[in-house]
C-alpha positions as CSV (number, residue, x, y, z in Angstrom):
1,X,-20.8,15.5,17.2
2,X,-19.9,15.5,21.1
3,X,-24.2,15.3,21.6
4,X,-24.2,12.5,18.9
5,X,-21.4,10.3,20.7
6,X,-22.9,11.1,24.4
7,X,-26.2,9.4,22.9
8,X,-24.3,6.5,21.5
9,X,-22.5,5.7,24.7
10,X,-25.6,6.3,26.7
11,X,-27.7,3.8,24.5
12,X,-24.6,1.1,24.2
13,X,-24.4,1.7,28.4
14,X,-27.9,1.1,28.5
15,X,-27.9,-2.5,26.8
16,X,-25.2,-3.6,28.4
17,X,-27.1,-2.8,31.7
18,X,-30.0,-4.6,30.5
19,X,-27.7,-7.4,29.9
20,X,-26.3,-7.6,33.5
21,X,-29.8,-7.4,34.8
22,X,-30.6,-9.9,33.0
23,X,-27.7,-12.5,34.5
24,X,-28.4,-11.2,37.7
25,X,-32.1,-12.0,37.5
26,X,-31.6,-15.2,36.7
27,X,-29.1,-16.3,39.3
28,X,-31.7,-15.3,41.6
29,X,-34.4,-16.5,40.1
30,X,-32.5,-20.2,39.9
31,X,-31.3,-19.5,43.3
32,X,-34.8,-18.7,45.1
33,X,-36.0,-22.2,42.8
34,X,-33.1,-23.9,44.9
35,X,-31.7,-25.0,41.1
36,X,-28.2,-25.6,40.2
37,X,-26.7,-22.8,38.7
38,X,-24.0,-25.0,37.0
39,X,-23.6,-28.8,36.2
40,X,-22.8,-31.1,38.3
41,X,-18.7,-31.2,37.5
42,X,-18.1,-27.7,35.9
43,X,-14.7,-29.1,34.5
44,X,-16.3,-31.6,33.2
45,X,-19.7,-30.3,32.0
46,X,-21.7,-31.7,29.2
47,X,-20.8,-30.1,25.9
48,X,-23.8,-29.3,23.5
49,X,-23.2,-28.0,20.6
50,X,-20.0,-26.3,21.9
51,X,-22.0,-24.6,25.0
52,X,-21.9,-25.4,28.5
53,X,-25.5,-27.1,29.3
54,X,-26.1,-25.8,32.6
55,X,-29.1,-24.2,34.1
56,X,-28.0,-21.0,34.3
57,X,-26.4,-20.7,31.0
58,X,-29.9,-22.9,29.4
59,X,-31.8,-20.5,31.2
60,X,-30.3,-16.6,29.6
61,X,-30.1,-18.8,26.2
62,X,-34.3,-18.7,27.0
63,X,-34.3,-15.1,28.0
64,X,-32.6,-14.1,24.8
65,X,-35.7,-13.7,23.0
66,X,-36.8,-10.9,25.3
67,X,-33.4,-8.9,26.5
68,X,-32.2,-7.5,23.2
69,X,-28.3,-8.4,22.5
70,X,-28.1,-10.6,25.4
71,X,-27.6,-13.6,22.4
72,X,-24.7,-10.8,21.1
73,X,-23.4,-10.5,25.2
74,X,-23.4,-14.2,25.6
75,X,-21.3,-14.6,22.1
76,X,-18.3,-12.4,24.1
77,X,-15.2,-14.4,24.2
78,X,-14.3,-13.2,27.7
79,X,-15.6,-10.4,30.6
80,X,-19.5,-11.6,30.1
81,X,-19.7,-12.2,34.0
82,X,-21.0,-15.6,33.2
83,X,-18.1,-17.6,35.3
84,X,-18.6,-19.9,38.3
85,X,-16.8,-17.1,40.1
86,X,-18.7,-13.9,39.3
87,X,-21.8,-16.4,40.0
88,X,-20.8,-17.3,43.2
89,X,-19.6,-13.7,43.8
90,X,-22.8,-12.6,42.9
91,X,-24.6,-15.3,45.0
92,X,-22.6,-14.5,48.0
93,X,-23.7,-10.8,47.9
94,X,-27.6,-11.9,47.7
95,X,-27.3,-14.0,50.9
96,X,-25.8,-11.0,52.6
97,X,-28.9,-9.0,51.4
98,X,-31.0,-11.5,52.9
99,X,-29.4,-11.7,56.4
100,X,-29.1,-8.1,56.7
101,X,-33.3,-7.9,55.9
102,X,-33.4,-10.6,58.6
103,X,-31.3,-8.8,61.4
104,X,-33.0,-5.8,60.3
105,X,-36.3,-7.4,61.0
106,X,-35.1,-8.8,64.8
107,X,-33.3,-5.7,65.7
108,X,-34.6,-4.3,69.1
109,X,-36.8,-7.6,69.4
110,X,-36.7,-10.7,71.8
111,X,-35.7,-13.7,69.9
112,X,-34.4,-17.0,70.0
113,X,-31.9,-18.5,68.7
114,X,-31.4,-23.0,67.4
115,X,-28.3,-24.1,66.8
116,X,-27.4,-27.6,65.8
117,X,-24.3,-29.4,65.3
118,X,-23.8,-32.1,62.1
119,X,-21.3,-33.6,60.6
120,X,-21.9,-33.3,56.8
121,X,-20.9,-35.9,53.9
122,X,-17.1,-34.9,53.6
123,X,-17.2,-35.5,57.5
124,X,-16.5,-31.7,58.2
125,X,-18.4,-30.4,61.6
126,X,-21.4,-27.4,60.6
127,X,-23.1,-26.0,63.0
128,X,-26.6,-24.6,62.0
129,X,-27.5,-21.5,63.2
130,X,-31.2,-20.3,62.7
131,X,-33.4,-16.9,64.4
132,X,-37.1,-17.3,65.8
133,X,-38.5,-14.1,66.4
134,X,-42.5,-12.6,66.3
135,X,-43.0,-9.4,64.1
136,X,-45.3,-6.3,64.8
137,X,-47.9,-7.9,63.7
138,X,-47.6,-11.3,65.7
139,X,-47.0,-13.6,63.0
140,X,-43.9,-16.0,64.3
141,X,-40.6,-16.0,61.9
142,X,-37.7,-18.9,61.8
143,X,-35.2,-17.5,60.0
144,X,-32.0,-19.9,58.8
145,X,-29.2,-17.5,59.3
146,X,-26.4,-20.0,58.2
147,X,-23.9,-23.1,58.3
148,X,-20.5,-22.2,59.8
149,X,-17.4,-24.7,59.2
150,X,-16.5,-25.7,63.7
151,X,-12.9,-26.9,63.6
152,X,-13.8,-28.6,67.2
153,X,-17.3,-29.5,68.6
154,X,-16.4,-29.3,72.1
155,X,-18.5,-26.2,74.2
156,X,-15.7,-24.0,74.3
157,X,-15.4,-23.7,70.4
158,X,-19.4,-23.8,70.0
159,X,-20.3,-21.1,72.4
160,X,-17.3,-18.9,71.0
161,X,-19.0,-19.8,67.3
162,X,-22.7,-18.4,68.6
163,X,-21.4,-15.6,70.2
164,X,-19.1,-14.7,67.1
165,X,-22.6,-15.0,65.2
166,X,-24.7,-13.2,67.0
167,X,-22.1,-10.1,67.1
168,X,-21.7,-9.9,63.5
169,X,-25.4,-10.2,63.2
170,X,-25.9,-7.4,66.2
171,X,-28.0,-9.6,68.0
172,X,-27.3,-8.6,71.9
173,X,-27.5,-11.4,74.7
174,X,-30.3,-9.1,76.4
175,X,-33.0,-9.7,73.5
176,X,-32.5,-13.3,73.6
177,X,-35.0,-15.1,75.2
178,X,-35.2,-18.6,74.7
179,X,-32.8,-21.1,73.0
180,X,-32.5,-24.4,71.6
181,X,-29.7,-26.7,71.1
């Protein structure tokens, strides 16, 4: 009996697994494709047929076909991590992925850095922050490390920002060898 209910929960463990791969696949794959996730006003997105149409959600509704019970996982009425939050949880922890495999490629290396300053469409100061280093084997990287919200633009508050950058990305002063502003 105790064998028999160990199997059960190992096989209904296993789909549910499968299921959670299978979201997290797609946000990626809709995030490498630079797609929307979700419709343009979330409140307000287009109802079909009672569903959310949004790529994301149009997207698992395709991979249903070959993920068994993802179509029974998406039926849930709640905890199916499908929300904008878990999404952009999700996300978040992806770009964090990629800029730790990008300071873990410049670490020890000279480098450079660009920075730009813009004001975006809500009129809120970014500054762009981006990495140009050379591998092992010569080939030349530029790496777009992030925007980061500047409350002022003057130099005081955009060196502070760069240097605030470069120490949570354990870049050091010494290895940087050129820089463009």
């Amino acid at each position: 009996m105790w064998a028999k209910n160990c199997t059960a929960l190992s096989e209904e463990r296993a789909k549910k697994r499968n299921c959670v791969y299978a979201i997290l696949f797609t946000i990626r794959f809709l995030a490498r494709q630079e797609l929307p996730l979700r419709g343009r006003y979330q409140d307000d997105c287009v109802e079909n047929s009672g569903e959310i149409d949004s790529n994301f959600i149009q997207t698992l509704k395709l991979r249903t076909d070959e993920v068994p019970n993802l179509d029974i996982w998406m039926k849930r009425s709640q905890d199916h991590f499908t929300s904008p939050d878990v999404q952009n949880e999700l996300l978040q922890m992806m770009a964090l992925t990629v800029i730790r495999r990008i300071t873990a490629s410049v670490a020890g290396k000279k480098f450079a850095v660009m920075v730009d300053e813009t004001t975006d469409v809500s009129n809120c100061e970014q500054l762009v922050f981006c990495v140009r280093f050379v591998d092992d084997e010569l080939n030349p990287h530029e790496e777009f490390v992030g925007l980061h919200n500047m409350e002022t633009t003057t130099a005081l508050s955009i060196t502070k920002t760069i240097e605030d950058i470069m120490c949570r990305l354990s870049l050091t002063i010494e290895n940087c060898c050129g820089h463009c502003y």
